[in-house]
N, C-alpha and C positions, 0 to 999 in steps of 0.2 A: 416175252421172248423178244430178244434184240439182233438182229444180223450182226450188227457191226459185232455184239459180244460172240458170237458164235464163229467169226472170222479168225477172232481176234483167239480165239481155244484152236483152232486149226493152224495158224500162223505158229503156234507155240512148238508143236510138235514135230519132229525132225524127221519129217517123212522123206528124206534123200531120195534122189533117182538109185532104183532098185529096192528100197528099205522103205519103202507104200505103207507094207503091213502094219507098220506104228500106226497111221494113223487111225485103222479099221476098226479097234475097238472105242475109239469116240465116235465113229459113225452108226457099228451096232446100237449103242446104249444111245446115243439122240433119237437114233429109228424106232426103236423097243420103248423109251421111254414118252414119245409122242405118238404112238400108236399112228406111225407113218405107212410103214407098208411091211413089205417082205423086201429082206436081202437075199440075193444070191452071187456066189462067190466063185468070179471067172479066170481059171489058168492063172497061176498066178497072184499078182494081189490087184486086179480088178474086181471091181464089184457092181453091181447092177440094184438096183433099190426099184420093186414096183410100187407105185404109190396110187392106189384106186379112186377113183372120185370120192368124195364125200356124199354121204346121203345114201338112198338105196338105191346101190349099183342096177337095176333093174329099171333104172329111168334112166339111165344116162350111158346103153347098150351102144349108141349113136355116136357116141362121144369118139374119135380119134386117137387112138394112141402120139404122146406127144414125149420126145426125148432132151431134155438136158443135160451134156455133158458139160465133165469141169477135171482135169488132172490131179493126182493128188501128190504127184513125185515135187519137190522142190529141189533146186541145184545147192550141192555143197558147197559152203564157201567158206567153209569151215574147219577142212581139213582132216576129221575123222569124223567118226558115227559114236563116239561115243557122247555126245552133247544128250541131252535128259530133258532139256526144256531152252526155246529159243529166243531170244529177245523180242516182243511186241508194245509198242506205246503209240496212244492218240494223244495228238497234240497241234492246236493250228489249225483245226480241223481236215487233218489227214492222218490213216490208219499209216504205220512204219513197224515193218518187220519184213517176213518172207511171204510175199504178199502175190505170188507168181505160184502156184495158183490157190492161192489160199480164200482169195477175193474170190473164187469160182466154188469153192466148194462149199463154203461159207453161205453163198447166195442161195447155191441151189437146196442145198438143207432148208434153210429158212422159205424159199418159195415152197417146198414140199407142205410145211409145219403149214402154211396159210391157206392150204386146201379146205381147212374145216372151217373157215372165214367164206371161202368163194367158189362157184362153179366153175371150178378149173378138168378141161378133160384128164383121162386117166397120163401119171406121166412114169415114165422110168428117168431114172438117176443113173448117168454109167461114167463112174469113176476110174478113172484108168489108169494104169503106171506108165512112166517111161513116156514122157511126151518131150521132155528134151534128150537132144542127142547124146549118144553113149559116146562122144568124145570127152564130156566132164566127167565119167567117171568109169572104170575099169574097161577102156577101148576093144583090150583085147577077146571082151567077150561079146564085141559084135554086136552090139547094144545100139539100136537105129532109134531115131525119134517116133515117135509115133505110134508104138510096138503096142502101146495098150489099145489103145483106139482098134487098133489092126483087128486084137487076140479079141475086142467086143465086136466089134463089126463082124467077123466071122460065128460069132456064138450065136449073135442072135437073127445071121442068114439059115447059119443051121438049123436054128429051134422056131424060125419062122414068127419070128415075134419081131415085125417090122412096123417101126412108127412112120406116123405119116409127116416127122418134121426132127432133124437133127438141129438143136440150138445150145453151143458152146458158151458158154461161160469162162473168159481168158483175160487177161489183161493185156491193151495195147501201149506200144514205149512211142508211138506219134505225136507223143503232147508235148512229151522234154521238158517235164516241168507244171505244166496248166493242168487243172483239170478241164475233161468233156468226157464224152464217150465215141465211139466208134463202132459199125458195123460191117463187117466183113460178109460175102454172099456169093462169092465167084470163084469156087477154089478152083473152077477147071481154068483159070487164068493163072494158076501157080502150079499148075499141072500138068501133065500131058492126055488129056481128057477131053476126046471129042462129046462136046453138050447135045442133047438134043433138045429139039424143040420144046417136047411136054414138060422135063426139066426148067428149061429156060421159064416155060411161061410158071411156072409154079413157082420159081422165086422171082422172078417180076413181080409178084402179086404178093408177095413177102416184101419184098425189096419197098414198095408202092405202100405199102400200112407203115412200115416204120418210119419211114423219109417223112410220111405225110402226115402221120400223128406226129413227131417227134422232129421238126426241122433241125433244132440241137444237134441232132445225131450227124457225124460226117461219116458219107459211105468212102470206104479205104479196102486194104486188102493187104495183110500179112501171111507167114506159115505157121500153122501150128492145128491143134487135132483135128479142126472143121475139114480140113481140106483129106485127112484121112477118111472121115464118115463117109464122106462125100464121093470119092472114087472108089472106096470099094464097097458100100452098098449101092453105088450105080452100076458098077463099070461091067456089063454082062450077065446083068442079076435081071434087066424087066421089072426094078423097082420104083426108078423116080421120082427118090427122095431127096428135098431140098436138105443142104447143109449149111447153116449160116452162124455167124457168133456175133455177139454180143459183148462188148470190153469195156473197164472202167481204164484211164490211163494211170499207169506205174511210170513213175520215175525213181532213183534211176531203176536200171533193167538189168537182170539179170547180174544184181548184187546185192550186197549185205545191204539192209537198210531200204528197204524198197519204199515206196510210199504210195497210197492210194484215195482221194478225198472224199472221205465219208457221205460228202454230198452226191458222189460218181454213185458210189454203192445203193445209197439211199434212190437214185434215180432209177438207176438197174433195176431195184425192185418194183419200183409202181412202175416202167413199162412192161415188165414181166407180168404183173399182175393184170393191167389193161390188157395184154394181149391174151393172156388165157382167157380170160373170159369175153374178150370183144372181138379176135378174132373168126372170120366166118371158115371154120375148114372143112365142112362140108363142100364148099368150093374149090378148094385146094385138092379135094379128094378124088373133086368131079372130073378134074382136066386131063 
C-alpha cells in the first residue's frame, strides 16, 4: 500500500465543490476493502469513517478518541462537471494535479490502513464537502466555506461522539514554490473566539510536541476547516477540544496543476505516525 498512490486515485476524481459524492465510492471500497472501519454518511455528501484500534478493543478502552479531518470538494477550474477523470503526474519528485485537498484525504486513508502496523488510538475520518467558498461555484445558492465541517461538527455534538483532538489534513500555499510543512493551532486568532485557559493550555501542549519533535515544522496560521472545528465544537459546548492542521506546501494554489513534494507527504506520514503512538493524551484529557 502506497500514500502517494492512493493520492494520486483521489487527485483523479472530480469531486467539485458540491459534487463530493464522486468521490465516496472510492472511499467505501478502500474502507470495505482494508477492513478499515464503519462509514457513516452525514447530511449531505459528508462522511465520517470510525476506525477502531487494532488488536482487541478491550485493552485499548483507555485509548482517546482522535479525529482527522481532510475536505474532499476540489475547485473547478475546469469549467463543467462533465470531466470523467482529471490529470495526475509525479515528476521531480512532486505529486501535480488537484492536490487541494487530495493530499489530505489521501493521507488520512493511508494513516487509517497503518493502524494494523501500530498502536494508534481509536480515530474518526470526517470528510466533508464544501470547504472552499460558494463564490467559485453557483453563489446564488449561498454556499459558505466551511459548510461541511459545520454540518460534521454539529452531528457529532448531537450524537455526543466528541474526540479528544481535531487534526486537519490541508495544504498550505506559504512556500511559493519550496517544499516544507506547516502547522497551524490558533484558529481563535482567525476568529472572533474568546480562548480560554483549558483550551489554550491543551494546545500549548500540542503546539510543544510538534515544534519540539519536529523543528522543520514552521508554526503559521491560515483559514480553512481547522478553524471551523474549532469554534464550534468549542464555542458554548463545555468541550475544549483542540483544533489544529497539519499542511504539506501546494504550489501554485488554487489552480489547475497544483503541485505537492512527495517528500512533504512522505514526512506527514511518519509525524502522524510518531504522534499516534508517542503522544501522551491521557494528559491532554487531564487539563
Amino acid at each position: 500500500m502506497n500514500c502517494v498512490d492512493i493520492i494520486k486515485k483521489c487527485a483523479e476524481i472530480p469531486s467539485f465543490s458540491t459534487e463530493e459524492h464522486v468521490l465516496h465510492p472510492f472511499i467505501y471500497d478502500f474502507v470495505r476493502e482494508n477492513d478499515i472501519g464503519e462509514i457513516e454518511h452525514v447530511h449531505k455528501n459528508n462522511l465520517v469513517v470510525y476506525v477502531p484500534p487494532a488488536g482487541d478493543p478491550g485493552e485499548k478502552n483507555d485509548l482517546p478518541l482522535v479525529a482527522l479531518t481532510a475536505h474532499l470538494d476540489k475547485i473547478n477550474h475546469f469549467g463543467n462537471n462533465d470531466t470523467e477523470k482529471l490529470p495526475v503526474e509525479s515528476d521531480d519528485g512532486k505529486l501535480t494535479g488537484q492536490l487541494d485537498d487530495s493530499a489530505g484525504v489521501g493521507i488520512c486513508l493511508y494513516t487509517a490502513y497503518l493502524r494494523n502496523e501500530y498502536n494508534f488510538p481509536p480515530l474518526m475520518l470526517l470528510f466533508s464537502e464544501m470547504e472552499e467558498h460558494g463564490s467559485y461555484i453557483q453563489p446564488d445558492q449561498g454556499l459558505v466555506s466551511g459548510l461541511g465541517a459545520a454540518r460534521i461538527s454539529r452531528h457529532l455534538l448531537d450524537t455526543e461522539r466528541i474526540p479528544v483532538l481535531f487534526l486537519t489534513i490541508d495544504t498550505t500555499p506559504f512556500y511559493r514554490g519550496t517544499n516544507g510543512i506547516s502547522i497551524y493551532s490558533r484558529f481563535w486568532e482567525k476568529d472572533d473566539f474568546k480562548i480560554s485557559e483549558k483550551l489554550k493550555k491543551k494546545t500549548e501542549q500540542l503546539e510543544d510536541f510538534f515544534l519540539s519533535q519536529y523543528p522543520e515544522i514552521k508554526h503559521q496560521n491560515n483559514s480553512n476547516d481547522y478553524i471551523t472545528y474549532g469554534r464550534l465544537m468549542n464555542k458554548d459546548t463545555g468541550c475544549y477540544v483542540p483544533s489544529i492542521a497539519l499542511e504539506p506546501a501546494i504550489y501554485p494554489y488554487h489552480q489547475i496543476g497544483e503541485s505537492v513534494f512527495i517528500s512533504d507527504i512522505l514526512m506527514i506520514v511518519k509525524i502522524l505516525t510518531e504522534f499516534l503512538t508517542q503522544f501522551p493524551f491521557q494528559e491532554i484529557t487531564s487539563v
